[in-house]
C-alpha positions in Angstrom: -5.9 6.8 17.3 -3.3 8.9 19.5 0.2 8.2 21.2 1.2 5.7 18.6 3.7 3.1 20.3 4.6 0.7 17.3 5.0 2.8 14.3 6.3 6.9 14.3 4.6 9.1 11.3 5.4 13.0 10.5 4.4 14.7 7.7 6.8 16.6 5.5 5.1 18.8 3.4 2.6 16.5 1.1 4.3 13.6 2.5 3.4 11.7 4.9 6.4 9.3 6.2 5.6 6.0 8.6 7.7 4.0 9.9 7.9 0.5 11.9 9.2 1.0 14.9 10.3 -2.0 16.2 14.1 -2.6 15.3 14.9 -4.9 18.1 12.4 -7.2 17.2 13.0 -7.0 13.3 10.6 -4.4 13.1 7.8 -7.7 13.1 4.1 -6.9 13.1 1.7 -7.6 15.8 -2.0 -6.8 16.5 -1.0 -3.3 17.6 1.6 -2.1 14.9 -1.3 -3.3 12.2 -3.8 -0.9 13.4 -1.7 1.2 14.0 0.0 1.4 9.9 -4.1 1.6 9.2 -4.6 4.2 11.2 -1.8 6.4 9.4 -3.1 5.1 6.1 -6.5 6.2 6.9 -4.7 9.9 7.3 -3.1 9.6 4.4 -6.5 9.5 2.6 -8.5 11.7 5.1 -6.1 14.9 4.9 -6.6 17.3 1.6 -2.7 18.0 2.1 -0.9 14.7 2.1 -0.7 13.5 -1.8 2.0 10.7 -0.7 3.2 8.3 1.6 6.5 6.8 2.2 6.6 3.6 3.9 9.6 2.4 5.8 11.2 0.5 9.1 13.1 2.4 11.3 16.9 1.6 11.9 19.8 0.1 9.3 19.1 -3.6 9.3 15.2 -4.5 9.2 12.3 -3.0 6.8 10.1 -5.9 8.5 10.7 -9.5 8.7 7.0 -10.8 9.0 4.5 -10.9 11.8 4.2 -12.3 15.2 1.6 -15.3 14.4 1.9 -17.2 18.0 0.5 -13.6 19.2 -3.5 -15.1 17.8 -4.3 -17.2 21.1 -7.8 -18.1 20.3 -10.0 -20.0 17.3 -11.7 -16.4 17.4 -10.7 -14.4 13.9 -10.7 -11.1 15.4 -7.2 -12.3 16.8 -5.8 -12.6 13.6 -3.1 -10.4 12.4 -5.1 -7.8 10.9 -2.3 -7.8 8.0 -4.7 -7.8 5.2 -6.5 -4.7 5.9 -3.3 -2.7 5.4 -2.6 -4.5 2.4 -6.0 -3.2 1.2 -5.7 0.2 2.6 -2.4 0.4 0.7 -3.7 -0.8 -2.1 -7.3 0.9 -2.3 -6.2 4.6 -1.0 -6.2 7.0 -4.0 -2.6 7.9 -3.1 0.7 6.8 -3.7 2.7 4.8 -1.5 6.5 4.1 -1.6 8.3 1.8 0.5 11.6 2.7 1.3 13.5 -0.9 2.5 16.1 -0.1 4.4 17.4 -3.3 5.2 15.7 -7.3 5.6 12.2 -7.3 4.0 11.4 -11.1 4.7 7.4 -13.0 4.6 5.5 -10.6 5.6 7.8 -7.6 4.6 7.9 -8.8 1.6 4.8 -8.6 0.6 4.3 -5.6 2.7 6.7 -3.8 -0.3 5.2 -5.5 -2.6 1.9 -4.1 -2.5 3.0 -0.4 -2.2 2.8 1.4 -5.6 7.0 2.0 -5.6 9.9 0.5 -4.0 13.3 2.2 -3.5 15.7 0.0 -1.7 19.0 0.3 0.1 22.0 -1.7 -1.6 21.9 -3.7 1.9 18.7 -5.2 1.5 17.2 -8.3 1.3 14.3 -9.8 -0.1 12.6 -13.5 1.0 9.8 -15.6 1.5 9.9 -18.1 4.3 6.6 -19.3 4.7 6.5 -23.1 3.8 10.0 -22.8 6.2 8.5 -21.5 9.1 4.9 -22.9 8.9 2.9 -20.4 7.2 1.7 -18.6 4.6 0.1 -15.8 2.6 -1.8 -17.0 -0.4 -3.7 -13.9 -1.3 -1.9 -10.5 -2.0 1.1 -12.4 -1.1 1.1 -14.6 -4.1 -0.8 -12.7 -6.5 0.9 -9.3 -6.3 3.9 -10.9 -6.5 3.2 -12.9 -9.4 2.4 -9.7 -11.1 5.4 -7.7 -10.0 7.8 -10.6 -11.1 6.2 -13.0 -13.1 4.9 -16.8 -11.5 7.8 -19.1 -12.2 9.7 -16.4 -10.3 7.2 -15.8 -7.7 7.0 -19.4 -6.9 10.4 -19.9 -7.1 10.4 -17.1 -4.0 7.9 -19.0 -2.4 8.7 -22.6 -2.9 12.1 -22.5 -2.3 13.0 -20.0 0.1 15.8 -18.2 -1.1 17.7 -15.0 0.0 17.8 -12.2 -3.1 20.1 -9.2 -2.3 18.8 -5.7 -3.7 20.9 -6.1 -6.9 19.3 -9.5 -7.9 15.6 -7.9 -6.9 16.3 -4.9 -9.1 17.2 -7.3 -12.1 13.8 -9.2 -11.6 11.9 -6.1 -11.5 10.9 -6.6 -7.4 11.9 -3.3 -6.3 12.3 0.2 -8.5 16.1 1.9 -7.7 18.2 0.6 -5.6 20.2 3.5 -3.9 23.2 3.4 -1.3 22.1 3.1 2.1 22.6 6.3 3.5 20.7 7.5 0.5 18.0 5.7 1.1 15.2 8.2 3.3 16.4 11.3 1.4 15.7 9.3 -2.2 12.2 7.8 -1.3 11.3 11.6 0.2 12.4 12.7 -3.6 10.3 10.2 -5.5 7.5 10.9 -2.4 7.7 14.8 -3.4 7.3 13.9 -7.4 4.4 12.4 -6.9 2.7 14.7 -5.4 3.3 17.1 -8.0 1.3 15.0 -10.4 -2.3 15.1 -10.4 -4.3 14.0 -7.9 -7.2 12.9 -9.7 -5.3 10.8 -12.9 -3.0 8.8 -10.1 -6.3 7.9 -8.2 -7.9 6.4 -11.5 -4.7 4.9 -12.6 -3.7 2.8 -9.3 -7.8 2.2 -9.0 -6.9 0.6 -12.6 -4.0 -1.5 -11.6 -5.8 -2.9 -8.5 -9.0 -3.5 -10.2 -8.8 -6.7 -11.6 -7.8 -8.3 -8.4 -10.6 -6.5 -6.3 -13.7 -7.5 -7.8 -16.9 -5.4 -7.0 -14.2 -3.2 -4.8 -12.2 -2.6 -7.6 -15.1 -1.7 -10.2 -16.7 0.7 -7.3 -13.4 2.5 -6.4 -13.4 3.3 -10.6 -17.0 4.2 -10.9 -17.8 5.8 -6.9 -14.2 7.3 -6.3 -13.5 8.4 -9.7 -16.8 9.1 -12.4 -19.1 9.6 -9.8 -17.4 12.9 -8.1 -17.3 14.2 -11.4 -20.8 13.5 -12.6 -22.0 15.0 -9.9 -20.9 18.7 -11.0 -22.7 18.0 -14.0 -26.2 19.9 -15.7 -27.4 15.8 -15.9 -27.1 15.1 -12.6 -28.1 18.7 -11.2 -31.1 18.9 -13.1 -32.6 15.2 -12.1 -31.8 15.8 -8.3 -33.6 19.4 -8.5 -36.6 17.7 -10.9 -37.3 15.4 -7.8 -36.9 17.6 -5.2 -39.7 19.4 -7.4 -41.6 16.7 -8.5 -41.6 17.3 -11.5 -40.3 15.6 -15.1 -36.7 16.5 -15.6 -35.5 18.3 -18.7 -33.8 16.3 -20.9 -32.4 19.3 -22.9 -30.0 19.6 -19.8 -28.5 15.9 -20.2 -25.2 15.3 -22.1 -25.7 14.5 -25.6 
């Protein structure tokens, strides 16, 4: 996908920075700005040189406050907000991603942060869930990362009740990771971007394939044992001396398997 219109990306470097460009309209998601965040988190993973992404809306006063639901005009599912597939591609891509929120992250934002592997957030922002106010909900990653990332008497309390938590109150409960000054804000998540991709490629792919695991099921177990052990496996005498055995037709040798 070329000539993006909802979201702007650039690279710095090993980082690659997208944000949501939609300020005067909250920076809200529609059919569009979704494929479009896929579509840069499908780079992100493609390109050799990107080891990070940072994650972000543009202007001061919205990160994103949720998605445009009356935009799904038909029974017909591919209408949906296709939400949930960048929930997965952030949370299935072998690289990091940190969200920088820059100002209201509400429903949708909210989990959208929430499911990235970091969060930096300005001292302006805001966290909330609105769902059971507005006539929705998300009761997948919405519910279940955030009961891990805050605990479920907290996490419902977010979701039940509705409440407005400034960046201070979501540092306390453990929501977001540093809360910086505004103007701070890009220039810090860039900094955290940049340390990451100075750790190893290989070990942060196994470890965030851990952490999401448990809630993927069979995609979870095959992002460990296809991602991870089988690239490796593949460099070994074991696996170069059964592919070459068939090939011959022969028995392989089992003096060149691992012990």
């Amino acid at each position: 996908m070329t000539g993006y219109t909802d979201i702007v990306v650039r690279s710095d470097g090993p980082v690659l920075e997208i944000g949501i460009d939609r300020p005067d309209k909250g920076n809200k998601l529609r059919h569009q700005t979704c494929l479009e965040l896929f579509d840069a988190l499908q780079r992100l993973r493609l390109d050799p040189g990107l080891r990070a992404a940072v994650l972000t809306g543009t202007g001061e006063k919205f990160f994103c406050i949720g998605g445009e639901h009356d935009e799904a005009t038909s029974l017909d599912q591919s209408q949906v907000l296709p939400i949930v597939d960048v929930y997965q591609a952030i949370d299935t891509i072998p690289k990091p991603v940190v969200a920088a929120v820059n100002g209201f992250a509400v429903g949708g934002g909210n989990v959208l942060h929430t499911v990235c592997d970091l969060t930096i957030a300005a001292d302006s922002a805001v966290f909330r869930q609105v769902g059971p106010m507005v006539g929705s909900f998300d009761a997948g990653y919405g519910t279940w990362y955030l009961e891990d990332t805050i605990g479920r008497k907290r996490a419902k309390e977010m979701w039940y009740l509705n409440r407005k938590y400034s960046a201070a109150q979501a540092l306390e409960m453990g929501l977001v990771n540093e809360v910086v000054p505004a103007a701070e804000l890009r220039a810090r998540a860039a900094a955290v971007a940049r340390e990451l991709s100075a750790r190893s490629p290989m070990a942060l792919g196994a470890l965030k394939s851990a952490f999401s695991g448990r809630h993927n099921g069979v995609a979870g177990q095959a992002r460990m044992a296809h991602d991870q052990y089988l690239s490796v496996y593949l460099t070994t005498d074991e696996a170069h001396e059964t592919n070459a055995a068939f090939a011959e037709r022969r028995e392989p040798d089992p003096r060149r398997f691992w012990s």
